[in-house]
N, C-alpha and C positions, 0 to 999 in steps of 0.2 A: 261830604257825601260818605254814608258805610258804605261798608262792604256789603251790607245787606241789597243795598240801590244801585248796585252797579249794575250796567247793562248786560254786562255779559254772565254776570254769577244765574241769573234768571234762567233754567235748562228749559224748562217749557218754550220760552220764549225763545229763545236760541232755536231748541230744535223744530219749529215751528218756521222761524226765520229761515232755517237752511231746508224745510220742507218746500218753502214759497222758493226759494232759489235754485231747487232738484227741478221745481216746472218749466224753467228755465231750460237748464242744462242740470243731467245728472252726472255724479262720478265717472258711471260708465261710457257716460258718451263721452265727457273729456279724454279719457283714457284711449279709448278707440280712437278720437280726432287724434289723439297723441301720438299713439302707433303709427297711424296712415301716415302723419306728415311728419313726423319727427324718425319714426323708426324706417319708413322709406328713405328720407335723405341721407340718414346713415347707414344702410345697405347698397343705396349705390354708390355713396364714397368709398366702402370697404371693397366692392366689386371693381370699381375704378382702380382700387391700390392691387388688388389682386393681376389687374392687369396688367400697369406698366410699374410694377414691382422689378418684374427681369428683365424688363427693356432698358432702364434707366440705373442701373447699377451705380453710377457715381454718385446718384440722387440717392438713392435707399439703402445703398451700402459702401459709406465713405469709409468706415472702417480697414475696408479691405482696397477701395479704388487710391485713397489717398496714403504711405507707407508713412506721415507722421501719425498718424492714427491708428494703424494697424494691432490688429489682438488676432489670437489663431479661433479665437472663437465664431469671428466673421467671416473665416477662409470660408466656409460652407454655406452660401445660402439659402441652401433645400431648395424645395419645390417651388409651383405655382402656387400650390393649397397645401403641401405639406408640411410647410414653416409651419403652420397654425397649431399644429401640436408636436410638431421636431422642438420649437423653440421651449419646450420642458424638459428636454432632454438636457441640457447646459445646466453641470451640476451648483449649489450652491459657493462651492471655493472656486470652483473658475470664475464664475462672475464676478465673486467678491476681489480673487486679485487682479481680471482683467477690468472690469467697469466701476468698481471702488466698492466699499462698505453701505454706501447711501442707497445703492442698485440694487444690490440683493437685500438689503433692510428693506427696499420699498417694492421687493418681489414677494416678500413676507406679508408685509399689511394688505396688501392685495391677497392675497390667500384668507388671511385672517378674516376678511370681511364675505370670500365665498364659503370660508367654513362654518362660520356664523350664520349664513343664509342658509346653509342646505339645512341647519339644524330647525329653524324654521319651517321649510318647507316639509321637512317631516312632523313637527305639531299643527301643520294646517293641516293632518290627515283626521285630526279630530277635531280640532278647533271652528273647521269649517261644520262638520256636522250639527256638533253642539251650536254655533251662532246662526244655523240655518232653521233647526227641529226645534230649537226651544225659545225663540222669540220670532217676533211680527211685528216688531217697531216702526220697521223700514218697508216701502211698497216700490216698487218698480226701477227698484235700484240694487242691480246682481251685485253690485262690489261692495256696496253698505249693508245686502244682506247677509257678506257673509265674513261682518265685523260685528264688535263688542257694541255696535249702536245700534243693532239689531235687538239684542234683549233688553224687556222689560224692567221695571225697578224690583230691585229684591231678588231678578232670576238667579235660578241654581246654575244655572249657565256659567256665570262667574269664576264658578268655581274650574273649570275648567284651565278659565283664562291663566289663573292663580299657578297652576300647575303646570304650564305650558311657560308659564314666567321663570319657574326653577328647572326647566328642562335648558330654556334657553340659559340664562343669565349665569347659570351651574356651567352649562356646555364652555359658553365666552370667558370666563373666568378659567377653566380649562385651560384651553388653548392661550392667554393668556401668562400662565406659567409654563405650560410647554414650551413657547415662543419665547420666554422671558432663558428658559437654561441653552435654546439654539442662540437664543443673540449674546450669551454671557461667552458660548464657546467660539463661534465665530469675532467678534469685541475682539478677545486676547488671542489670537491666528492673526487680527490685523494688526495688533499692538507689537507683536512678536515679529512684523518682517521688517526687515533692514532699510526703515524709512528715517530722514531727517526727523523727520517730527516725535517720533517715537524714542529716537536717545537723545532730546532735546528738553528744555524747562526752560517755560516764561518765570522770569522774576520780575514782580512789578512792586512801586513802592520802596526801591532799593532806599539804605539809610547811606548821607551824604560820604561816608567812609569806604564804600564798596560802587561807588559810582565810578570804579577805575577797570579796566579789564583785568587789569595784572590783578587790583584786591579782589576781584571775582573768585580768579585765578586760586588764589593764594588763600582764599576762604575755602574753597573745597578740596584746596591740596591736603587741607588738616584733615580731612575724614578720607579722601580717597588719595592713592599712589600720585606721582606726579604729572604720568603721560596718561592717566582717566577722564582729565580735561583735553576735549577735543577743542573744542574753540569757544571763547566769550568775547560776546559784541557786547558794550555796553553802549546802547543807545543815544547818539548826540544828534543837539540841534543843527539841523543843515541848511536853513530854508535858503538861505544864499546860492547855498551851492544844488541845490534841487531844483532852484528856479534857473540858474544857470545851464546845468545839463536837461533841462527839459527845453533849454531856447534850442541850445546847441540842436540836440535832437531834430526839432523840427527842422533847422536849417539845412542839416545832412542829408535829409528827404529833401530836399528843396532841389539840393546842390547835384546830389545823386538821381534825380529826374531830369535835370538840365545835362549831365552829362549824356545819360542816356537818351534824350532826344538831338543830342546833336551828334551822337554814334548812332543812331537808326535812322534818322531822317536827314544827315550833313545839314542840319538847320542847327543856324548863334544862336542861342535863345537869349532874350532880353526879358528884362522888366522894369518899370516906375521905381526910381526910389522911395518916390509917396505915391499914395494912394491919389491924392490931387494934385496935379501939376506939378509932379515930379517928375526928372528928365528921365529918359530909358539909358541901361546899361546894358552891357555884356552881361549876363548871369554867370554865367562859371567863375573868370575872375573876381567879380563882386562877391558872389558867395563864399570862394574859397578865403577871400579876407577876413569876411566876416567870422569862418571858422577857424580862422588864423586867431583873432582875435579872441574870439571866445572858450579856445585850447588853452592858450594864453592864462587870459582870465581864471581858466577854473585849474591851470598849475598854479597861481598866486594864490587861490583861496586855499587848496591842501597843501600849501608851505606857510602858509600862515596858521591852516589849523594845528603843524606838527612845532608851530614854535618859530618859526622863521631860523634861516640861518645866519648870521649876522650876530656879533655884539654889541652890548651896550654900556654904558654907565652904570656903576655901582648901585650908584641911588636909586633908580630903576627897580634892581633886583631886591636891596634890602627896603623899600617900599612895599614890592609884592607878597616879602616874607614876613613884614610885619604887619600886612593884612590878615596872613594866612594864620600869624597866630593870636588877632586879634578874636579871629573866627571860630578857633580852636577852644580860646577861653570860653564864648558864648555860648560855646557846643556843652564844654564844663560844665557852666552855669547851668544848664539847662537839663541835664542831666537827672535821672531820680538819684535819690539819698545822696548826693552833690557828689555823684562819680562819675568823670566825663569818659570817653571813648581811652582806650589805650595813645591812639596817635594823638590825642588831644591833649593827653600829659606828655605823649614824646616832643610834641613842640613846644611845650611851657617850661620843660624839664629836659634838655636835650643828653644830660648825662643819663636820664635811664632809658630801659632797654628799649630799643626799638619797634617798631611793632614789625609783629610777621604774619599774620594772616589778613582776617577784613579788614585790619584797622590800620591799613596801608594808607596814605596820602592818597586824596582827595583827587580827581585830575583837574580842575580849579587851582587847587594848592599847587599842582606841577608845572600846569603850566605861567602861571605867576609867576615860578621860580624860573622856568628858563628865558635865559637874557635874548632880548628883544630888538629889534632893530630902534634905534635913535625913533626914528620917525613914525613907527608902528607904536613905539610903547605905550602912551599914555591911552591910544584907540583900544588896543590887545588890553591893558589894564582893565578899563571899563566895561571890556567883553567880560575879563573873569570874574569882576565883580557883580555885576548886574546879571550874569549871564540867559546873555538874551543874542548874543552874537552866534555865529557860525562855531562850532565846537565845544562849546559849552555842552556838559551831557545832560541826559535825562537822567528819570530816578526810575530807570526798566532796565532790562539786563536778558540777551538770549545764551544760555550755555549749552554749549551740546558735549555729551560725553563720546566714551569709548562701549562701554556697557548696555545694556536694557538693566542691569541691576541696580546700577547707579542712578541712573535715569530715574526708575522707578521709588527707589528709596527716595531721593530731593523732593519728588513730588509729594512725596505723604509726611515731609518730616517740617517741624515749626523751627522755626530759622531765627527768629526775631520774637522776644518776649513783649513789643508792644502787639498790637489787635491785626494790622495793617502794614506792618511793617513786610519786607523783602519776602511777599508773598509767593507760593508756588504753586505754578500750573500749568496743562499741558498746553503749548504753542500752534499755532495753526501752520499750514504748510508755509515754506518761504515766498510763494508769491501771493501767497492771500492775506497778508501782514499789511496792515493797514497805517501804516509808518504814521499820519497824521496824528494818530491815537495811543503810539506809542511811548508810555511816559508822564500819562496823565494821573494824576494822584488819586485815592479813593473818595475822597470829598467830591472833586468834580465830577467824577462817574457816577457817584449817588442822587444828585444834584439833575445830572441827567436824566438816568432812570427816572424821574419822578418826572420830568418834564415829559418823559415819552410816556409814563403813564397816564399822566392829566391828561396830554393831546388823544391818546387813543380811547381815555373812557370820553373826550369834547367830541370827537370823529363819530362814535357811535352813538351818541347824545341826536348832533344833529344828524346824522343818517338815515335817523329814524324816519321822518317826513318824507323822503323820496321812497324809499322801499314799503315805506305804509302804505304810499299811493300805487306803487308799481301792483302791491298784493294784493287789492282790494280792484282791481280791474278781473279777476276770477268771479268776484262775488257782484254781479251783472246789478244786481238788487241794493246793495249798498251804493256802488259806482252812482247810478243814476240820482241816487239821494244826494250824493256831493259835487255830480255834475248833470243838472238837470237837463241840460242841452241834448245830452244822449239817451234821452228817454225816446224822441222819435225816429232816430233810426232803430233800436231796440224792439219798441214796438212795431215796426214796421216792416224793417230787413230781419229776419230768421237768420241768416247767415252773420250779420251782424256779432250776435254773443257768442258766437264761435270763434269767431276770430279775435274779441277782446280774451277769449279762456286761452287759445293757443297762445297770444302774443305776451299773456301775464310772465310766464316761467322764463320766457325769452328774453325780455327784458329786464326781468330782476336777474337773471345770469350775466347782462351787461354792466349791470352796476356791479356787481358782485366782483367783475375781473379787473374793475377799475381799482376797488379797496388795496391789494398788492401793493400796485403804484405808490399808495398814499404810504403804506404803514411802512413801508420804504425808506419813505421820507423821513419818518415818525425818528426808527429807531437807532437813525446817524446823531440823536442826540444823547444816546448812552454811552459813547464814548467806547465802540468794541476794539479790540484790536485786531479783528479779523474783518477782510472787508466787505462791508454789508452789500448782500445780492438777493436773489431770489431762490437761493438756499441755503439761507442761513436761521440755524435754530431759533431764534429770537423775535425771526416774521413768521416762524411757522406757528410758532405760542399763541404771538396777537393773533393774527387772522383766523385760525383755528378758532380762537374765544369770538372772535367779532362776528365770527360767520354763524356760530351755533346762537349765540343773543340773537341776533338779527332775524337767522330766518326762523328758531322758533319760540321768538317772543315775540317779536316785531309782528312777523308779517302772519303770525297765530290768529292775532287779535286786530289784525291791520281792519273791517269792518266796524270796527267801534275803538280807535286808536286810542283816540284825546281823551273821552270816557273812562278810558280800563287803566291810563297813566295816570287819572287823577284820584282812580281808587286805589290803585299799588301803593301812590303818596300818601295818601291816608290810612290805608292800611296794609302793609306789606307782606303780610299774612297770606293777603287774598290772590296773592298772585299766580299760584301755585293751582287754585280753584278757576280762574279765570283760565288759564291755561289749557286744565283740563275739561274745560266746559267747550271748546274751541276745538282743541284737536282731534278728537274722533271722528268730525267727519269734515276732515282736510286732509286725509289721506291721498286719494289722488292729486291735490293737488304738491304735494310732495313730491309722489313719486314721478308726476311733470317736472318738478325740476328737477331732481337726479337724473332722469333720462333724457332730456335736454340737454343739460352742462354737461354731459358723460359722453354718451354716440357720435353726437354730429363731431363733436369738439375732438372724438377721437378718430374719425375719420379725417377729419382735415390734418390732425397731428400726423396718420401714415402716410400721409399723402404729401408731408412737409411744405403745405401751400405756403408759408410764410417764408421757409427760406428759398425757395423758388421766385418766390415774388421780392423778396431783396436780393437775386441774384441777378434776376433780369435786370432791374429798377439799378443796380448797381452797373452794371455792365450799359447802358443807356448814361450815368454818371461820368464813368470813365472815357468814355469815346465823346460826351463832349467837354469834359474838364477837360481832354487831352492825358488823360492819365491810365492808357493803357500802351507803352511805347513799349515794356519788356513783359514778360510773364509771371515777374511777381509783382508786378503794379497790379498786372489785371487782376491779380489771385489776393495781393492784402486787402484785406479792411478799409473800406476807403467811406467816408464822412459816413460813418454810425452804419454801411453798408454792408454785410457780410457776404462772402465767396460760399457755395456748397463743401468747398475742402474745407473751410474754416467754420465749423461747426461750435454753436455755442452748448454748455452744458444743460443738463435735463435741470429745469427750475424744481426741482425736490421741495420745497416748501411751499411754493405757490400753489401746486397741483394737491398736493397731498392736503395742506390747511386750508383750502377752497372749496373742493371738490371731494378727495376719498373720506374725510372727518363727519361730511354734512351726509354724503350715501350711510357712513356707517351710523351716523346718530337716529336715521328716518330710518333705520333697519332697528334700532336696539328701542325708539319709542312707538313703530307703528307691528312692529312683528309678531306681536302676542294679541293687540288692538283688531290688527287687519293685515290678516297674514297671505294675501294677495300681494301685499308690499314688499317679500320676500321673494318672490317671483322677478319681482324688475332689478332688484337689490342681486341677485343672483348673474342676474342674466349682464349686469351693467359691470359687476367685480369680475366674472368672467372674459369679457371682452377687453376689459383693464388691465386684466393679467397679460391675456396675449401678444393686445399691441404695447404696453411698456415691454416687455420680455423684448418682442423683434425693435423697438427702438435702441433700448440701452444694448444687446447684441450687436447692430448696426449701424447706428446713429449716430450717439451722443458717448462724446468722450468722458472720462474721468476727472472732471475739473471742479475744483472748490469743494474736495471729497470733505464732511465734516467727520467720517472716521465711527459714522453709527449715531449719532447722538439723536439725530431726531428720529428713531426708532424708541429712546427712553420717553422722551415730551408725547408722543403719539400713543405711548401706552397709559402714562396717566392722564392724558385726556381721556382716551377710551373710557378707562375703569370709571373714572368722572359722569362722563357722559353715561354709564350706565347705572349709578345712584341716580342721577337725576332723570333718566326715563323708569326706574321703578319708582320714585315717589309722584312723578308723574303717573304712572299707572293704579296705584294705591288713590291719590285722588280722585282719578275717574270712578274708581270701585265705589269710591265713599258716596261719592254723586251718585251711582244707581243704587244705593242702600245695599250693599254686599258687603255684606258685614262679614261673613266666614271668610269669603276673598280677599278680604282687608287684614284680617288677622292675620293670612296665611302668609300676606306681602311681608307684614315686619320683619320675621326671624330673614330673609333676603335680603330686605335693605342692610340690618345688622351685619350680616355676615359677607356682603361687599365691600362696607364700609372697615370691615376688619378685615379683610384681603386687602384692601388699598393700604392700610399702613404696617399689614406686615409685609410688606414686599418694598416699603422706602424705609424699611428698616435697615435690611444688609441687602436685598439682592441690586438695587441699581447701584449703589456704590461697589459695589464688584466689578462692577464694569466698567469703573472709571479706570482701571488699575488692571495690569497684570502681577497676579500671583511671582511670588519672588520664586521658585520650587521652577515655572517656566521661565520666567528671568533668566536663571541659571542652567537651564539645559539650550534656550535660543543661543545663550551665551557662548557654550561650549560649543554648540555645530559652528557657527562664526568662525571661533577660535580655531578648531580642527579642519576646517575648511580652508585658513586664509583669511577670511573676509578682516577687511577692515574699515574704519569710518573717516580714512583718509579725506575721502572724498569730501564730506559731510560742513570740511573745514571753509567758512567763508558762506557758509548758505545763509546764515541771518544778519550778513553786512548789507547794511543801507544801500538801495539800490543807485543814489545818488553816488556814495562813494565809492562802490564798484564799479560804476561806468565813468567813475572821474577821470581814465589816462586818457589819451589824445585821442581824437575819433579819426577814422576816414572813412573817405566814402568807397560805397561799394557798388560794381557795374554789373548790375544783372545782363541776364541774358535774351534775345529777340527769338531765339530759336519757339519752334513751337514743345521740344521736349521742356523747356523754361529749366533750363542745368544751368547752373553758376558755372562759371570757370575755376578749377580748384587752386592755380594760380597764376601767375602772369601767362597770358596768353601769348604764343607765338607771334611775336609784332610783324612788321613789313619791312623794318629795318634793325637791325643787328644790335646797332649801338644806344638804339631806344631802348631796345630788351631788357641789353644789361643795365641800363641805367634804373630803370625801372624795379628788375629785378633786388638791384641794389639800396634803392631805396627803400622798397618794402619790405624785404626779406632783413636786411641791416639795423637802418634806424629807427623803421618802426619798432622790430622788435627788440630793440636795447631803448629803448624809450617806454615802449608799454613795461618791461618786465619792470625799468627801474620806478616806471611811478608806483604801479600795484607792491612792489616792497616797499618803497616809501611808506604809501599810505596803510598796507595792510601789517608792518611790522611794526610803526609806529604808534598805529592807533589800538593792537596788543601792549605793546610794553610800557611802560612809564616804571625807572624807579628815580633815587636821589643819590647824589655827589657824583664819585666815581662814575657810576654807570650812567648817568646822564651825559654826562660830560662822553662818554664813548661811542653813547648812543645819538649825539647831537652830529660830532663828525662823522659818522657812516650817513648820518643824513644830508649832512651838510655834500657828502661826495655822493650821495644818490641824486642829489639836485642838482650839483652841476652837471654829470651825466645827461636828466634827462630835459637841461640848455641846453647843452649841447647838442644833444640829438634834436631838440626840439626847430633850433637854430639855422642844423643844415637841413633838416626836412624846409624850412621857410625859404631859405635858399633855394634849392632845386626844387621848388614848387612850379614853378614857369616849366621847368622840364617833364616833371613829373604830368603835366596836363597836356605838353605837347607830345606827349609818346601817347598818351589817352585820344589825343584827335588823331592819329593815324592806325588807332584800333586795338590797344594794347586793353585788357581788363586784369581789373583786381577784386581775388574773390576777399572771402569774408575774412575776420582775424585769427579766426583759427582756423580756416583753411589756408593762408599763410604761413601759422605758427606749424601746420603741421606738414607743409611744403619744405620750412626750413629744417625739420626735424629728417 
């Protein structure tokens, strides 16, 4: 089939087809039913939230009701009606340091899209004249009279439109670099404050030489002073011990709910040892073994990961060492121009010099070399060779410095002369570290990426078929051609095609919220190291793209689908034509959906119906799991259920590449077309502004900040999205024979298309980076101030091996204020007290301190000879220490639970640690 036979390239035919479908229903009337039903339900939602706004305080402003949450920006919650423009008063650096970088970025794109509209609404002061005075296309349809479908072929009218495209498209491009020097200044404000992530660098792809913390260490001692490195985790495999501390974990909740219902209720609590006909036990005794045992457990796996202490047989050791230089040679081998690593001549050649930077021993190599238990060794051997066991590292690496100068130089400097090698970049926060993904090499992420790309262009493949059919239920005239059954209520009920036109936008907004979900799914196969949510850049990219294909290709052409795919196939050309033979007059139905997905959707957001209804739904959970005996039962997280104190973060990618990408694309291809469309575009960024303002003020806390970055992805979509509504525009011209119009579009398209890539030339890479000039003055207030990144040290240790020391449980509180006890509580007898006292204040804390040096000073240092061997016995005496302790804690366990049944509590571990202090 040409392009010439395609059904939709035919304009006669087309506007003939949509003439027979206006007798039906016109624009105007969908619009009006639009308003009545869609714009009512969303004024009485907002009249609703107006209401119990100040009644319900914990509901509308957890910010301020709950003190983990708290910002001074929420102290004030204005009026009844005067938040509604108080809430612009909250400058942009308060927001940005109280509700992160992502909040005030997406306080911006919201503006962006009303300043865009009003510039619109100021070219409908002629535009409307001219597409009213100077055509007659269109009969008894006020909204298509007073669009580009109104004039005739050839009209000078056109010319108008032309003009009214460089007013806008000139204006957006505007505010587009204005926007682009506010976000480059605010970018380096966030880069400049004293966050982990900011004096920190991901290395990924480390080479097998610098897979040691100490050769981390010792590779940037060469460029920077000695105490510049604040801390280097080099990434190892734990799954043992990950699946170990996450048993423990649940068991602690298990054991710490047993304790507390038998301190509120004087009830044993028992349970099945199996799920089928297994006997009942005592729960407290039973569990406390089990975390006996599993304490246990996970001190043998970090005495195992540090080397074990115990000796062995020689043969043992000169076996591991003549692996290690078997490894050394291959490395040689392998080598370009056959020159291996330094360390790889220092063990082939042990008279020359040693190495002293990267090219430190392998921890592979080290720990081969330290002697092994008899019994462990041959297991421990074929951990390090194969390394696939517990400790073996990765080839990723997080370093944090002392500097932002430093910091910043590592991230812009090439490390490694191969392509891939010991890559640098900036790190995500410490709890959004996607540990699974950490370590994976760049073949396999590549390999990924392309599987998440195949899947999402397959997702959008077949997607097309349901949103074809959801679109095509507007077009009353098409519909009944593919479902003939619905010709007689059509004919028959009047009201019938009203409620297919209302329910079209409704329902393709239901599929639309579905897609998230899915591209969710999609891009856990890229392998990120940050953990994939519903704000993260990467779902903002696809969905963004999937949602502009969709709704204006798809559902453009959704009346003649199968047709207009098999002329794109045959001619690709004509796509562009097709397009614009369709859009002009499906304007309303457009702007049904943006006002649809937008209002109602934001009224139910103020009204936070959904965590209200997981709060209820939650609290119905708990009272009859039995899991509300203290007041942080009632208040955690309980099966997928959230508390109103425990508020999840603003989904920033979901809303924005759903919802504000698809308003601002029907504003950048219908606002020069049908500049009525600027009207609901206004009115929808307005109300968007207010209510994200008073949510991110009151709401939603600062979680999974990504630090700005989908503020860059959302600009060059825009500019994208605005090439492709002027060539869409230049086609429609071409199709009414406006030829001057047509001309006047080039030198526009040109010159956006040259604003797009002089702006990826230097200005987004500026904003990856702070300038070293502020480097050096963040640097010096630091400095002159005190500050230090003491702190800092230990924030990208494995969460498995930070929570590796011994656990206890912990006895909340029944009270209704829900206060922990900050330490043992006043018992009923004297000599429980002390007992108690003594156990927890003593052994815990000479056991917790000695494992975390164990494991956090071991899993730093590794060298050879001498200092192995000194480093072995401080660990060798850190382990009996934390037997010891481990030993008498097992011991007076019996005691320890019978001072707990007569009422004694113990709070947390660091309100312990700071009891004893």
């Amino acid at each position: 089939m040409s392009a010439e036979t395609c059904p939709t390239n035919d304009a006669t035919s087309t506007n003939n087809a949509s003439s027979s479908s206006a007798e039906v229903l016109t624009e105007t009337a969908i619009l009006q039913q639009t308003c009545a039903v869609y714009g009512s339900a969303s004024l009485a939602l907002f009249v609703a939230f107006l209401i119990v706004r100040p009644l319900f305080p914990r509901v509308y402003n957890p910010k301020k009701a709950f003190p983990a949450h708290r910002v001074a920006l929420a102290d004030d919650p204005f009026g009844r009606l005067s938040w509604t423009w108080r809430v612009f008063g909250a400058s942009y650096d308060d927001i940005r340091e109280q509700c992160g970088m992502d909040a005030v970025t997406t306080v911006r794109m919201l503006e962006f899209g009303a300043k865009a509209s009003l510039v619109c609404v100021f070219n409908s002061t002629f535009l409307f004249c001219a597409y009213a005075f100077l055509g007659d296309a269109v009969r008894n349809d006020p909204v298509r009279e007073l669009s580009l479908s109104n004039l005739d072929q050839g009209s000078r009218g056109t010319v108008a439109t032309a003009v009214a495209a460089y007013a806008f498209f000139g204006a957006a491009m505007y505010f587009v670099r204005k926007d682009l020097d506010w976000f480059t200044t605010h970018r380096h404000k966030h880069l400049s404050e004293q966050r982990v992530r900011n004096y920190s660098v991901f290395l990924a792809n480390l080479p097998p030489e610098m897979q040691a913390n100490r050769a981390v260490r010792e590779y940037y001692e060469k460029f920077f002073h000695r105490d510049a490195i604040v801390d280097a985790q080099v990434s190892l495999n734990v799954p043992n011990l990950e699946k170990e501390v996450a048993k423990r974990k649940k068991l602690l909740a298990k054991l710490e709910h047993a304790m507390n219902v038998k301190k509120v209720k004087g009830v044993t609590p028992r349970h099945k040892t199996k799920l089928c006909g297994g006997e009942k036990v005592e729960s407290i005794p039973a569990y406390e073994k089990d975390l006996d045992e599993l304490n246990e457990a996970i001190q043998t796996m970090c005495n195992d990961m540090m080397g074990g202490g115990a000796t062995s047989s020689g043969e043992d050791v000169e076996t591991a060492m003549s692996i290690c230089e078997r490894r050394a040679k291959t490395e040689a081998d392998k080598a370009p121009r056959g020159e291996g690593s330094t360390f790889a001549k220092y063990l082939i050649d042990p008279a020359s010099s040693p190495p002293r930077l990267a090219n430190a021993p392998t921890s592979r190599d080290r720990e081969a070399a330290i002697p092994l238990d008899p019994v462990q060794g041959a297991a421990k051997l074929k951990a390090v060779i194969l390394g696939g066991e517990d400790g073996s590292p990765r080839n990723a690496a997080f370093v944090t410095f002392d500097s932002l100068s430093s910091a910043s130089i590592v991230r812009q400097t090439l490390h490694q002369r191969e392509p891939w090698s010991c890559v640098p970049s900036e790190p995500p926060n410490p709890e959004c570290v996607n540990w699974k993904n950490v370590g994976k090499n760049h073949k396999s992420k590549k390999i990924g990426g392309l599987i998440s790309f195949a899947l999402t262009v397959a997702l959008c493949i077949f997607w097309t078929i349901p949103v074809g059919f959801v679109a095509s239920l507007s077009n009353v005239q098409s519909l009944t051609k593919l479902l003939p059954f619905l010709q007689y209520p059509v004919d028959n009920y009047e009201w019938f095609s009203d409620v297919l036109a209302l329910l079209a936008p409704l329902i393709l907004v239901v599929f639309i919220s579905l897609v998230p979900y899915i591209l969710l799914a999609i891009i856990k196969f890229e392998g990120l190291i940050e953990i994939e949510n519903m704000q993260h850049p990467s779902l903002f990219t696809k969905l963004a793209s999937f949602t502009l294909i969709q709704t204006f290709f798809i559902s453009t052409i959704a009346s003649t689908l199968f047709s207009s795919l098999q002329c794109i196939l045959n001619n690709p050309a004509s796509a562009f034509r097709i397009v614009a033979v369709a859009l002009p007059s499906q304007a309303g139905y457009f702007i049904q959906i943006i006002f649809v997905q937008n209002l109602p959707a934001l009224g139910i957001e103020l009204l936070r119906v959904s965590a209200v209804a997981q709060n209820i739904a939650r609290k119905i959970a708990v009272k009859i799991m039995g899991h509300n005996v203290t007041d942080m039962e009632r208040n955690e997280t309980f099966m997928g259920l959230r508390s109103l104190d425990n508020p999840l973060g603003y989904e920033y990618a979901r809303q924005i590449g759903s919802k504000v990408i698809l308003a601002q694309m029907v504003l950048f291809v219908y606002g020069c077309m049908s500049p009525i469309t600027a009207y609901f575009t206004l009115l929808v960024f307005l109300f968007l502004s207010i209510g994200f303002r008073n949510q991110i003020l009151f709401v939603y806390p600062p979680i999974s900040d990504s630090g700005g970055k989908l503020w860059i992805d959302f600009t060059k979509i825009s500019i994208g999205c605005m090439v492709v509504a002027e060539l869409i525009l230049l086609a429609v011209l071409l199709l009414k024979e406006a030829l001057i119009a047509s001309a006047m579009m080039a030198p526009l398209i040109a010159s956006t298309i040259l604003f797009d890539r002089y702006l990826k030339r230097r200005h987004y890479y500026i904003t990856w980076y702070l300038p070293m000039d502020e480097c050096a003055y963040a640097d010096s207030i630091n400095e002159s101030s005190g500050a230090t990144c003491e702190s800092f040290k230990g924030a990208y240790l494995q969460p498995a091996i930070k929570d590796s020391s011994p656990a206890f449980p912990e006895i909340g509180s029944s009270s209704e204020s829900g206060s922990v006890h900050k330490a043992a509580a006043v018992g009923t007898e004297p000599d429980c007290d002390q007992h108690l006292m003594k156990q927890t204040l003593n052994l815990k804390e000479d056991s917790m301190q000695s494992q975390q040096k164990c494991t956090q000073d071991n899993l730093e240092s590794a060298g050879t000879g001498d200092d192995n061997k000194s480093e072995r016995a401080n660990e060798g005496g850190s382990r009996d220490d934390i037997a010891k302790s481990h030993s008498s804690i097992s011991e007076d366990r019996t005691g320890f639970f019978s001072c707990e049944s007569k009422g004694i509590q113990v709070g947390s571990n660091d309100e312990v640690n700071t009891a004893t202090k």
